[in-house]
N, C-alpha and C positions, 0 to 999 in steps of 0.2 A: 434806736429803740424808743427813745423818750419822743420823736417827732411822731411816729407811726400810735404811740398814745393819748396822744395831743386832741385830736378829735373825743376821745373817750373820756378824757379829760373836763372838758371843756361840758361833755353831754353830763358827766357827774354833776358837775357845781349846778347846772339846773335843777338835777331834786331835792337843792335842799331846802328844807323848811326855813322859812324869813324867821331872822331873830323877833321875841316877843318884845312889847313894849316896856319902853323904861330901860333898853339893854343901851352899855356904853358900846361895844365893841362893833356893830354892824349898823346902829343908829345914829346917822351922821347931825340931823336936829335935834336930839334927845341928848346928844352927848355935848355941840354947842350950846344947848341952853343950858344948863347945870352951874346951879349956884354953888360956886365952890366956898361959899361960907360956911351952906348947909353942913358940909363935910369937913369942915373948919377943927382942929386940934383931936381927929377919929382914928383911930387905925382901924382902914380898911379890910386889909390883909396883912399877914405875918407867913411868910416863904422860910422853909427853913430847907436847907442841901446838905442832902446826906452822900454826895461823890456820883460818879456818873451823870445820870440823864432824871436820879433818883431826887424828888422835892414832895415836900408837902404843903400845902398854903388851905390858910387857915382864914376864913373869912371874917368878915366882923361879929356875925350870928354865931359862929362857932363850929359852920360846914368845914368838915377835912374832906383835903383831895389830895389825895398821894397819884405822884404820877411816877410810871417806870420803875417801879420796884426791882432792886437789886441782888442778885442771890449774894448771898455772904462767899466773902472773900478776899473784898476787894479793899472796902473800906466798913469798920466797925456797924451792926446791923442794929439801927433803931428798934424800942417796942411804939408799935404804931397800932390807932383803933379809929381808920377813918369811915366817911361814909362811902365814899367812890373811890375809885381806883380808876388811872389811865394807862390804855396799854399802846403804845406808836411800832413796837416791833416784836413779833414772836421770837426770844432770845432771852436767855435766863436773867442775862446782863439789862433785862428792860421788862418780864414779865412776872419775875418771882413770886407770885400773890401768897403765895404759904408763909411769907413772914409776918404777915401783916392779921392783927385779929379783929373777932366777930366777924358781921356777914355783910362787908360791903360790897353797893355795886359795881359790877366789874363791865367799863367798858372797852371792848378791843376793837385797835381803828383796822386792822385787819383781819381777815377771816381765810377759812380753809390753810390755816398753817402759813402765813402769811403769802397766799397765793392771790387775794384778791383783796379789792378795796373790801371796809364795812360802815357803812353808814351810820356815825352815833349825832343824835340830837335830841336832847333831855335838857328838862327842866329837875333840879336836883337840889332840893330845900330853896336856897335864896341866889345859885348859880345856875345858869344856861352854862352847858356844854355840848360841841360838837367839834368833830374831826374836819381836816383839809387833806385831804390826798396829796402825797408827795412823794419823791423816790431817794434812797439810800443808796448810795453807791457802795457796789460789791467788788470784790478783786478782776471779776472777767466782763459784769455788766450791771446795772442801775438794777435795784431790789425796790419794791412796792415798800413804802413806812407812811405812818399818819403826824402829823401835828394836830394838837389840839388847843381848842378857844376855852376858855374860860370868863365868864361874863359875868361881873357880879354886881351889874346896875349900873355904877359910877366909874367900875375900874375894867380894864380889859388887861388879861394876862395871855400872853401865846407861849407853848414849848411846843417848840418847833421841830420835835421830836431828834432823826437824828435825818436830818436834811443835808443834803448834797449839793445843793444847784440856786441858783437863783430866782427868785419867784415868777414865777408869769400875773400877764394882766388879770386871769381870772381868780388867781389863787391872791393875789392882793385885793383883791374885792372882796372876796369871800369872806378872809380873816378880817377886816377893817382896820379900824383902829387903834393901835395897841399901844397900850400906854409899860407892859412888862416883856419882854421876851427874853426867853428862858432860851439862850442860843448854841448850837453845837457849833465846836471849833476845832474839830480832834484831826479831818484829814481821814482818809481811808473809806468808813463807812460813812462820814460828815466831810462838809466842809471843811476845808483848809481854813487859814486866819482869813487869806484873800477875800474869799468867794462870800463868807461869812462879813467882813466889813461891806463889799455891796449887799448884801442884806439888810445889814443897816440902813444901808441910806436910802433904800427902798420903801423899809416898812415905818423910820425914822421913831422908833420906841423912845419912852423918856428915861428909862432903863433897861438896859440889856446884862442877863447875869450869864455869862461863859458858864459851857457845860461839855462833859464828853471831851477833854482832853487828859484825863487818866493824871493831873496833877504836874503835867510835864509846864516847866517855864520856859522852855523852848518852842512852845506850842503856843502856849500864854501872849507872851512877849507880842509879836508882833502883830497879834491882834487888837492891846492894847493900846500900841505903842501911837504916840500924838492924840487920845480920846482920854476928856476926864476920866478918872479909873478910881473908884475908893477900894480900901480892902478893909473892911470889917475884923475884926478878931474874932471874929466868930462867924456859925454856920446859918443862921437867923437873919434875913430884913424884914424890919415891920414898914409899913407900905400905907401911908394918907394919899387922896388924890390931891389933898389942896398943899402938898408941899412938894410933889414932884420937881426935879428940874428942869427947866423949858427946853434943853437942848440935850439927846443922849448921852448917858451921863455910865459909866462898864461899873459895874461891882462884882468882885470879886468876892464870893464867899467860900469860907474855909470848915469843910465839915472834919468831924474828930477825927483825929485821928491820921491827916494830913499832914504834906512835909511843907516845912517852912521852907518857902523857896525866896524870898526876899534876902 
């Protein structure tokens, strides 16, 4: 199935609109030149993980982007008042917008019920976002899901929505270069740990935060297992480009409500 979409594929990443200038994520001279003094003792972004595939990151201006909104259930439900909203799969467990207040915009990386790709590329206060087509693995065959960029000048953030497979040449081009990836590791409808560590070393993030393994350290474990790994006490990283670590680095963040599996 996924060879016989390959062509279609490959004809997508053609329409999409070139990142605007000044972006980290697809401007490969614009992101080498960057005085990282400039950005010297700033928090960037602030990621906070509320369970699942569900995050908000908060920019330095003060743009909220919640992605994958979660129906309650699962883990205790934020009150959240962002601007945007990302949607990677039509499923409650990823589309829930009724939790969330006011009237943000709402972009979904598919369309017709998740029957087809949707094209998002927006400029959105002081972030570029857009989707990358990708597919989700179902119990009998590969399900269309999006990942999304996130560009906020100096930082590039990817969630990777809930990804199955390993990137191709076109779909690493597309995303460039990521400095955050927000990774699925759960197996079933994502990647397993395996498939997920070559990911890594594919798209080489300077942080990657595990996502979409439902808390299990079964799961965890050997994704981590031989990669620096912090785990915070908390559901929150604030995020400088000039203190990144040079070589990926796993964080684990723990939203409320979570079991302590250490």
């Amino acid at each position: 199935m996924r060879n016989s979409c390959a062509y279609f594929l490959a004809a997508f990443f053609l329409l999409w609109i070139a990142a605007p200038a000044g972006s980290s994520c697809r401007d490969m001279d614009v992101a080498r030149n960057l005085t990282r003094s400039a950005f010297a003792a700033e928090t960037d972004a602030t990621i906070e993980y509320f369970g699942h595939n569900f995050f908000q990151i908060t920019t330095r201006k003060g743009t909220k982007i919640v992605t994958d909104p979660l129906a309650p259930g699962m883990h205790p439900t934020p009150t959240l008042t962002p601007h945007v909203v990302t949607i990677g799969r039509e499923h409650p467990n990823h589309n829930y917008v009724e939790l969330l207040r006011g009237t943000p915009i709402i972009m979904r990386g598919l369309a017709h019920h998740g029957a087809e790709w949707n094209r998002v590329s927006m400029n959105v206060r002081d972030v570029f976002i857009y989707n990358v087509p990708i597919y989700q693995s179902g119990l009998d065959s590969a399900l269309k899901g999006a990942a999304f960029m996130f560009d906020l000048g100096n930082l590039c953030i990817a969630h990777l929505g809930d990804l199955s497979h390993t990137l191709t040449a076109e779909q690493i081009k597309q995303m460039g270069r990521i400095d955050i990836a927000l990774i699925p590791i759960g197996g079933v409808f994502t990647m397993p740990a395996r498939i997920a560590r070559e990911v890594l070393q594919q798209i080489k993030p300077k942080i990657a935060i595990p996502m979409h393994y439902r808390d299990n350290p079964y799961i965890l474990a050997p994704f981590v297992e031989g990669l620096p790994t912090r785990r915070p006490e908390s559901n929150a990283l604030v995020v400088s480009k000039s203190t990144l670590p040079a070589s990926t680095e796993i964080v684990v963040l723990r939203p409320s409500g979570r079991m302590d599996y250490r």
